[in-house]
N, C-alpha and C positions, 0 to 999 in steps of 0.2 A: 313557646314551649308547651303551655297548656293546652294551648288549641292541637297541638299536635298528637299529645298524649290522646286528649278525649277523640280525636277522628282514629287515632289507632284503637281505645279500646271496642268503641261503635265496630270497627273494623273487625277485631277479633269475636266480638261477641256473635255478631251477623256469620261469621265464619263458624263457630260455635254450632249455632243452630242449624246452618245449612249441613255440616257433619253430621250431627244427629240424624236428619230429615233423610239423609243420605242411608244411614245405616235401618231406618224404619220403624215402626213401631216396635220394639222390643224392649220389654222389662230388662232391669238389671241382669237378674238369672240367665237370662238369652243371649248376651254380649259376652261374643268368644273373648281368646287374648289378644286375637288380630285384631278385630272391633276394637276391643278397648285401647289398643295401640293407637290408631289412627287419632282420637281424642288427645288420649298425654302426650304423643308428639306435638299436634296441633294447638294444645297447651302451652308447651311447650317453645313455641315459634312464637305467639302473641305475648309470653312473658316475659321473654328475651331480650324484645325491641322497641315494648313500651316505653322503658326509659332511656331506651339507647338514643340519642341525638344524633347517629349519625343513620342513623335507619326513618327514613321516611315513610309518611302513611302510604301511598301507593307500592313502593316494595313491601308492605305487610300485605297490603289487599295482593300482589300478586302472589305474595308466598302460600296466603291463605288460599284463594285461588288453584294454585297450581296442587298445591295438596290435596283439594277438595275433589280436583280433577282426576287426580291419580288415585283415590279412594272413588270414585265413581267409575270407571275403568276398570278397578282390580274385581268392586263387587258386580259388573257386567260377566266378567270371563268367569267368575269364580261361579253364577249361575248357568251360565251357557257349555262351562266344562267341567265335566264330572271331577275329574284329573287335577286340575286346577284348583277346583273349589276343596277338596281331600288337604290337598296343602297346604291351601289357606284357612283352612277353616279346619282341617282336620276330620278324625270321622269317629264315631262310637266305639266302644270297649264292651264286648261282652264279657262281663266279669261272672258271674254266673248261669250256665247254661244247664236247663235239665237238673235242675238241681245240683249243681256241680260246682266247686269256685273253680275258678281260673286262676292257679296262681301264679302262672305266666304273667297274666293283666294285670293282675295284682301290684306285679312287682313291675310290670314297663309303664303304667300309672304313676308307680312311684305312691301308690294309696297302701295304708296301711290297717290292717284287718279291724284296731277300733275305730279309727276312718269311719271305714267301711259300717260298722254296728251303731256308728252314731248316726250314719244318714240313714240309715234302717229304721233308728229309731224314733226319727223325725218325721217318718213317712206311716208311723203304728205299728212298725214292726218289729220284736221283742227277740225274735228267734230266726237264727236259718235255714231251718226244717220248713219256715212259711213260703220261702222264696224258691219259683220256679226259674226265672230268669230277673237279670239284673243288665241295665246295659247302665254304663257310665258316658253321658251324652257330652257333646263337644263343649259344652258349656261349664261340666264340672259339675253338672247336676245327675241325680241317680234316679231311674226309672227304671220300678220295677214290678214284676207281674208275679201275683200269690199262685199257689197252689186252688184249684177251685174249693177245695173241702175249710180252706181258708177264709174264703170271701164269707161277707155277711149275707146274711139270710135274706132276698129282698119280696115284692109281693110277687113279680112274677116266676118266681120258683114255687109259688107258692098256689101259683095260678088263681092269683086274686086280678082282678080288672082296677087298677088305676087311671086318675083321671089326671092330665097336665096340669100345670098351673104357670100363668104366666110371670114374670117379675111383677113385683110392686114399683110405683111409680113414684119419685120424690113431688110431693105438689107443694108446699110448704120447708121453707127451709129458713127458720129463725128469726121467724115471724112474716119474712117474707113470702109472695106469692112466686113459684116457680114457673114461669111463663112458658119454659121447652116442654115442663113436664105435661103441663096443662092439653098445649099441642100434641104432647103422644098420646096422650087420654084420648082427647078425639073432647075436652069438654073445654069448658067456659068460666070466668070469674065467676057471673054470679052463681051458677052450677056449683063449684064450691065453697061459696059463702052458705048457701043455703044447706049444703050438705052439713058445714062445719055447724052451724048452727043445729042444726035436727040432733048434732050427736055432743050436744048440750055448750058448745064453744061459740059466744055471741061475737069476740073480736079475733081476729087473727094474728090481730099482735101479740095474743098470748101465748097462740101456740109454737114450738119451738120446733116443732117438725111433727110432721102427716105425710106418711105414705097410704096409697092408693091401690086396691088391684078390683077387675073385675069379680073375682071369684072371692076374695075373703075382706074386701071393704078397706076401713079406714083403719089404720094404727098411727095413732095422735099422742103426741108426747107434749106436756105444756112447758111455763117457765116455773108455772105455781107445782107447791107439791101438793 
């Protein structure tokens, strides 16, 4: 009975992760309700028959299986058909047009107007008079576009010339040496031994983290205060 159990859980788990892998790199926020469907059924199958005895591990692998099948199909048509994909996935809510609410949307949303003022205000926005369009995207997230006299002031309105700057690199991470980051650097251990040291740090087990950029150097965080 235990051997059964653990090749089912193996079973469910491996199904798990191929769901995911299926659905793609998306954050929480990105996962429609169909998305999240496809999981809590599939959840749901492998919790079923875990302990069921008369449900065998190979009917789990096929159940997983066949699910994972038909969750790889639906998201096939759902990209290849406008039509299809509307259905399944659903499509945006222009809830504010032109400055305008919609409260048609409003109300076939089913959102209701402090809703509506709370994700405003999560996104810095205090007021309505800010907002020239609003869409409410499939996900239940709100995106939305200010008025220009709104936006902050940046350099090039200002017609100042700025210069890029690339990410900083993790090299050091908790005393240890970061060996991928090293290879995005383009550098070497002893590269930043000597570097850690020139900027007064003799061991590296000290430091607790050291990011790296070409243009603005080292920021080193130790364990000492």
């Amino acid at each position: 009975m235990y051997l059964s159990i653990t090749i089912k859980m193996v079973v469910g788990l491996v199904s798990l992760l191929a769901v995911t892998r299926l659905l793609g790199k998306k954050e929480l926020s990105q996962v429609t309700p169909f998305d999240f469907l496809y999981a809590v059924v599939l959840g749901g199958i492998v919790e079923e028959t875990i302990y069921d005895n008369k449900v065998t591990p190979l009917q789990v692998a096929y159940s997983a299986v066949l699910w994972a099948g038909l969750i790889y199909i639906i998201e096939i048509l759902a990209k290849k058909n406008n039509f299809f994909r509307s259905i399944l996935k659903g499509s945006e809510s222009i809830i504010v047009k032109d400055g305008k609410l919609n409260v048609r949307e409003m109300q076939k949303n089913h959102l209701e107007m402090e809703q509506l003022r709370t994700m405003l205000r999560q996104r810095g926005i205090f007021s309505m008079n800010e907002v020239k369009y609003a869409y409410l995207e499939t996900n239940g997230g709100l995106s939305v576009m200010k008025y220009r006299k709104e936006d902050p002031v940046t350099p090039e309105m200002m017609g100042m010339d700025t210069e890029d700057i690339d990410p900083s690199i993790l090299l050091i991470d908790e005393g240890e040496v970061v060996d991928s980051g090293l290879r995005l650097a383009g550098k070497d251990g002893e590269w930043l031994k000597d570097s850690i040291k020139k900027a007064g740090y003799n061991d590296i087990k000290d430091v607790f983290c050291a990011e790296w950029s070409e243009k603005e150097g080292f920021y080193i965080v130790t364990y000492k205060k």
